[in-house]
C-alpha positions as CSV (number, residue, x, y, z in Angstrom):
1,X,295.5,165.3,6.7
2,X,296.1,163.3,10.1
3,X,299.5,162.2,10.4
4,X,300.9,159.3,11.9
5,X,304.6,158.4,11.6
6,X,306.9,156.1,13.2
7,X,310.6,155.0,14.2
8,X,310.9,151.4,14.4
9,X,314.6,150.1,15.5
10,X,315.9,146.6,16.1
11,X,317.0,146.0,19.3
12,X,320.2,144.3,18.1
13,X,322.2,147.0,20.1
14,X,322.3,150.5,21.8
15,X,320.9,153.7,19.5
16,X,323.7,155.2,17.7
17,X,324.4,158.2,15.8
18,X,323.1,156.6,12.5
19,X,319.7,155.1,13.7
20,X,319.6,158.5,15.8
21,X,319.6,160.8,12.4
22,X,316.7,158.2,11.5
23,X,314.7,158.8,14.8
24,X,315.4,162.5,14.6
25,X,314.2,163.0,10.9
26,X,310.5,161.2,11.8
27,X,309.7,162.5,14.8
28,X,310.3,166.3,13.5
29,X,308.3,165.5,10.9
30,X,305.5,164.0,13.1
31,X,305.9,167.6,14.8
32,X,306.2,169.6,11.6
33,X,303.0,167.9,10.4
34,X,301.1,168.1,14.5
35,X,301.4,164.6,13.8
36,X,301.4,161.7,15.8
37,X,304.6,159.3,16.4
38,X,305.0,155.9,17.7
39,X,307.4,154.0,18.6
40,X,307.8,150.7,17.4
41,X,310.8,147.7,18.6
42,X,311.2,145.6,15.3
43,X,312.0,142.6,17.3
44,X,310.6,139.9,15.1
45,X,314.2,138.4,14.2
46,X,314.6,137.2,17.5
47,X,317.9,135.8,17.1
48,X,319.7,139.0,16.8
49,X,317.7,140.5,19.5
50,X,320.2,141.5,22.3
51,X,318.5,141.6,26.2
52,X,317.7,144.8,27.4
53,X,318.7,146.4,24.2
54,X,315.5,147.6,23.7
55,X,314.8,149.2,26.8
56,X,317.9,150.8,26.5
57,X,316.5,152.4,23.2
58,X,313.4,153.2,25.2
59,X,315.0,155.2,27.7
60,X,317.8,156.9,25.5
61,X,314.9,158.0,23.3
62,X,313.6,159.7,26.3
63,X,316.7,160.9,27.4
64,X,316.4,162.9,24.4
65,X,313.5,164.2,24.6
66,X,311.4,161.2,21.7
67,X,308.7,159.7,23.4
68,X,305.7,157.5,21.6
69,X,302.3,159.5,21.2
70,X,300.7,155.8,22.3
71,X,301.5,152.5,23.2
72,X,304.7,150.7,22.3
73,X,304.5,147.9,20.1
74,X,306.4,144.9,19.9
75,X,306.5,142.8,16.9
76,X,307.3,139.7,18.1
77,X,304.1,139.8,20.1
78,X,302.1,139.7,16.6
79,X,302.8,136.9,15.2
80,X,299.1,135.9,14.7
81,X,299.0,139.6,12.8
82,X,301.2,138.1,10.1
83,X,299.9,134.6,9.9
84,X,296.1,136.0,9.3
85,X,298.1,138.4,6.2
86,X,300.2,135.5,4.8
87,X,296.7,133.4,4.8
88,X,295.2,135.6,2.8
89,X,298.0,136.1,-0.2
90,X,296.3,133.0,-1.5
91,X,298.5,131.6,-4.3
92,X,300.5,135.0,-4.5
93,X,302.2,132.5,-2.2
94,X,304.6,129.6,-2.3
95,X,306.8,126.9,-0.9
96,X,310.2,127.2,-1.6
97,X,312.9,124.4,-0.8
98,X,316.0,126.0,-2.1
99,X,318.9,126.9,-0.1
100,X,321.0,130.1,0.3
101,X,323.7,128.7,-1.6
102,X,321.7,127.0,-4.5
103,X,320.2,130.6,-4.9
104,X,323.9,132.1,-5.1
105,X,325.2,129.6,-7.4
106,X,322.3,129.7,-9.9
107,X,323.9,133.2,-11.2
108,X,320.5,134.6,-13.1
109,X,321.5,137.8,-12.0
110,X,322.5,140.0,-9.1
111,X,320.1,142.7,-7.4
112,X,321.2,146.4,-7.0
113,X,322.7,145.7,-3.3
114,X,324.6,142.8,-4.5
115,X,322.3,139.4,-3.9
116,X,321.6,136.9,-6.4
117,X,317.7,137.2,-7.4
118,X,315.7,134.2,-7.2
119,X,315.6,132.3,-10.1
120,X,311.6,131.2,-9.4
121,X,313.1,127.5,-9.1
122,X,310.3,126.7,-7.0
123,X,307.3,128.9,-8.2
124,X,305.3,126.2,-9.7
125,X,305.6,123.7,-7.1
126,X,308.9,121.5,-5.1
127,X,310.6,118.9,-7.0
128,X,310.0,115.9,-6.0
129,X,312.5,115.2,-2.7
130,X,312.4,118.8,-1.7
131,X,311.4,119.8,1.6
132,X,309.8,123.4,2.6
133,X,312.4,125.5,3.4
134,X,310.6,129.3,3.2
135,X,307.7,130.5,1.7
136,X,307.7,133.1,-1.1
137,X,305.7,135.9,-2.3
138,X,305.4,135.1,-6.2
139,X,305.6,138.7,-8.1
140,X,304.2,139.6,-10.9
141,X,306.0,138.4,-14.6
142,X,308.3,141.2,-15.6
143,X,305.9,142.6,-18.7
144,X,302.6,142.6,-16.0
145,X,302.4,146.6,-15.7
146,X,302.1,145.6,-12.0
147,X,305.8,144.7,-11.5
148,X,306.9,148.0,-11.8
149,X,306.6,149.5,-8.8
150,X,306.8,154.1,-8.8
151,X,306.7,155.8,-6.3
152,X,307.8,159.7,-5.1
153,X,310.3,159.9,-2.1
154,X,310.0,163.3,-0.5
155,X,313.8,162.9,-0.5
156,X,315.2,160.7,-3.3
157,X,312.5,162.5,-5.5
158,X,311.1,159.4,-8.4
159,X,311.6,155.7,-7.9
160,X,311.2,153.4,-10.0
161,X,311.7,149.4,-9.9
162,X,310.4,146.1,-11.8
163,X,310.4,143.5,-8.6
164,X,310.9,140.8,-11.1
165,X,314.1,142.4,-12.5
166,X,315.6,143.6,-9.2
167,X,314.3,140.9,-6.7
168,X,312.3,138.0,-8.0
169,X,309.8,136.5,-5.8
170,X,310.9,137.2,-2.3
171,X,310.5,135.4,0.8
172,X,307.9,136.1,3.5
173,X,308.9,133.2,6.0
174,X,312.2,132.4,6.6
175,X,313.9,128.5,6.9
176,X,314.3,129.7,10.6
177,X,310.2,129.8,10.8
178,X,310.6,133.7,11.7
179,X,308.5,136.0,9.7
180,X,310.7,138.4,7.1
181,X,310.7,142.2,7.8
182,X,308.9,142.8,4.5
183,X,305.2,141.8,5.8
184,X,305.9,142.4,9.4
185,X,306.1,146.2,8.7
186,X,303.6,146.2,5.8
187,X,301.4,144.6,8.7
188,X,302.4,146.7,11.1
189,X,302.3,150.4,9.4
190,X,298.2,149.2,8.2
191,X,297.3,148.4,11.7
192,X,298.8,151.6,13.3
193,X,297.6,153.7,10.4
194,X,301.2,154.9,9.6
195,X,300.6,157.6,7.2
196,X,304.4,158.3,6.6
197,X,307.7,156.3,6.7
198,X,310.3,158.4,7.6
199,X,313.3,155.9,7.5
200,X,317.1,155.4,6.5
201,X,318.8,155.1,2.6
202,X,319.2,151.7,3.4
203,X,315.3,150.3,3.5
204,X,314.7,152.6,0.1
205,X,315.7,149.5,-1.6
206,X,312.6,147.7,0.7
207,X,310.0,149.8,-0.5
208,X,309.1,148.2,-3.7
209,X,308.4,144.9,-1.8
210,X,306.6,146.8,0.9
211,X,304.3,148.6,-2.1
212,X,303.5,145.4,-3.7
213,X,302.4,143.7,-0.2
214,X,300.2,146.7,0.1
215,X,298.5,146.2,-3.1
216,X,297.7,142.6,-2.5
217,X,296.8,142.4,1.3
218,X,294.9,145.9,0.4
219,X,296.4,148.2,2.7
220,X,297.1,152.0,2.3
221,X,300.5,153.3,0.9
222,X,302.0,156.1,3.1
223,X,304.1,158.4,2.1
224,X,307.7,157.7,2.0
225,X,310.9,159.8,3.0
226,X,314.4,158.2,3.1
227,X,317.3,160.4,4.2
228,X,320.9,159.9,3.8
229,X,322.6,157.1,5.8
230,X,325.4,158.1,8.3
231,X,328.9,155.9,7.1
232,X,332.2,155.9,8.9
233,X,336.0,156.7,8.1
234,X,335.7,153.6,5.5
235,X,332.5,155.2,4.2
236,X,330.4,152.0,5.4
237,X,326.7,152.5,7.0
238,X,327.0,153.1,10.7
239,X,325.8,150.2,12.5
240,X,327.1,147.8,15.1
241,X,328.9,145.8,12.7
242,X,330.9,148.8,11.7
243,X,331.9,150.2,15.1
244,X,329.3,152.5,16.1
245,X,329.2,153.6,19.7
246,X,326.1,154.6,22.1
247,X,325.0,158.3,22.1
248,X,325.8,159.7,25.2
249,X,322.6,160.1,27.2
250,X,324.6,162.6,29.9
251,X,324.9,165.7,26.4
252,X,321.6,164.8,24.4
253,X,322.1,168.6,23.0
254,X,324.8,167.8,21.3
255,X,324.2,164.2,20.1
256,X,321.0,166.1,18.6
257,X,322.4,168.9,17.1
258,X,325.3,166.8,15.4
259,X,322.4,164.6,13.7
260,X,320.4,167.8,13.1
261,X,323.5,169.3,11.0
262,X,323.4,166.0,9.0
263,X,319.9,166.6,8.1
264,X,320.9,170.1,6.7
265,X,319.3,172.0,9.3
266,X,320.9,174.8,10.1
267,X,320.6,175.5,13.7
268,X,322.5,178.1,15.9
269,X,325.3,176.9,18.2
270,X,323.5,178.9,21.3
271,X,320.8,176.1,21.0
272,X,321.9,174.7,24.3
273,X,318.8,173.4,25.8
274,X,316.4,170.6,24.7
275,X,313.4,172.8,25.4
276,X,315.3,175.4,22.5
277,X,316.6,172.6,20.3
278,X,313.0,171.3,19.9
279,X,312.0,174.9,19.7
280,X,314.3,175.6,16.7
281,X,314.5,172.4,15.3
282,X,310.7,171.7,14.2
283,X,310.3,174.9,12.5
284,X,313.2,174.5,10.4
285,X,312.2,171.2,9.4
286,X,309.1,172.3,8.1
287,X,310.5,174.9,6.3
288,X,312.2,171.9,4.2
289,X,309.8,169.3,4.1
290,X,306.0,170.5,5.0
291,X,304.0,171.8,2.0
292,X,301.2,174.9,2.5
């Protein structure tokens, strides 16, 4: 099988140890697999895009020994890529004028990470007054055998989810006019030919969304593998929000090796170059995760 995975960060901030653990875990299994891996900046949400964050990624990547396998894409260079998709979800789409808050208070019910699921106020048309404030993707009605979404993590094992019970119909352009992460990287993985999503815990609750776009824009599914998310003291994801702090590029040994151990591979402490870490590391990795 060719293999083509991926590592797609935000360039909201320097790589840190938990977006590390999710660079670390494709690119071995690009290697595992004699894959290829790219390298993707997920800059579409350009208001939390901090300058030179990116390059920073880039080069701290690099430091540790990640480079892409071809060029670097951008995604808020391919915008027309997601305006020729959305054009062709037909009336699978719709305009929706209601606010954050409205959706809040309307209290239908509350998704698995806490958000209130859209009501489908708007699904068959704005009331009169209402302006366009995002555009929805309108999922199937809860009995339709094609809301319920399965599919097999190679970590999380069986997953199983009815988009009209856990999300409703979910929005593809945001009140800001930005394009939503859901069809960028549906977009995106088609168009590379992304084979497999090696990602964090925290997109496994994206992946639904992402299979249902699939289906209707008539892309391929990769596989999927999701592995654990690092959390602080508090036992809160890593991110910048919560306090994490840059890898330090001048030990990338050690920063890899402490992300290796949280991937269960068990590597020996005398692993004290990155030629040998690389060395050790693949093999064990496909030992967990690469099937004969």
């Amino acid at each position: 099988m060719h293999y083509t995975g991926r590592f797609a960060p935000s360039p909201t901030g320097p790589l840190h140890a938990g977006s590390l653990l999710a660079a670390l875990a494709s690119y071995l299994d690009a290697r595992a697999h004699g894959g290829r891996w790219l390298l993707r900046i997920e800059d579409i949400d350009e208001t939390r895009t901090v300058a030179g964050a990116a390059q920073d990624i880039i080069d701290t990547l690099a430091a540790l020994g990640m480079q892409s396998d071809g060029e670097i894409v951008w995604q808020s260079r391919r915008k027309a890529l997601y305006e020729a998709a959305f054009a062709t979800l037909g009336s699978w789409v719709f305009a929706c004028g209601c606010s954050r808050k409205e959706i809040t208070d309307s209290r239908v019910a509350l998704a698995p990470d806490g958000a209130a699921i859209y009501p489908g106020t708007c699904r068959h048309g704005l009331a009169p007054g209402r302006q366009t404030r995002t555009w929805r993707l309108r999922v199937p009605e809860r009995d339709d055998p094609d809301a319920t979404i399965r599919f097999e993590d190679r970590w999380q094992g069986t997953q199983t989810e009815n988009l009209a019970d856990t999300v409703g119909d979910f929005v593809l352009r945001r009140a800001d006019g930005f394009w939503a992460y859901q069809i960028a990287v549906v977009v995106d993985d088609a168009q590379q030919q992304v084979t497999d999503v090696v990602r964090g815990a925290d997109l496994l609750e994206s992946t639904a969304r992402q299979i249902c776009l699939q289906r209707l824009l008539g892309a391929p599914m990769p596989r999927y593998l999701h592995v654990p998310v690092v959390t602080n003291e508090r036992g809160e994801k890593l991110s910048k929000q919560t306090g994490a702090i840059a890898l330090d590029r001048s030990d990338p040994v050690s920063e890899l090796m402490r992300a290796a151990r949280q991937l269960g591979l068990a590597l020996t402490p005398a692993t004290h170059s990155l030629e040998a870490f690389w060395k050790a590391a693949v093999p064990a990795w496909a030992q967990r995760f690469v099937r004969n």
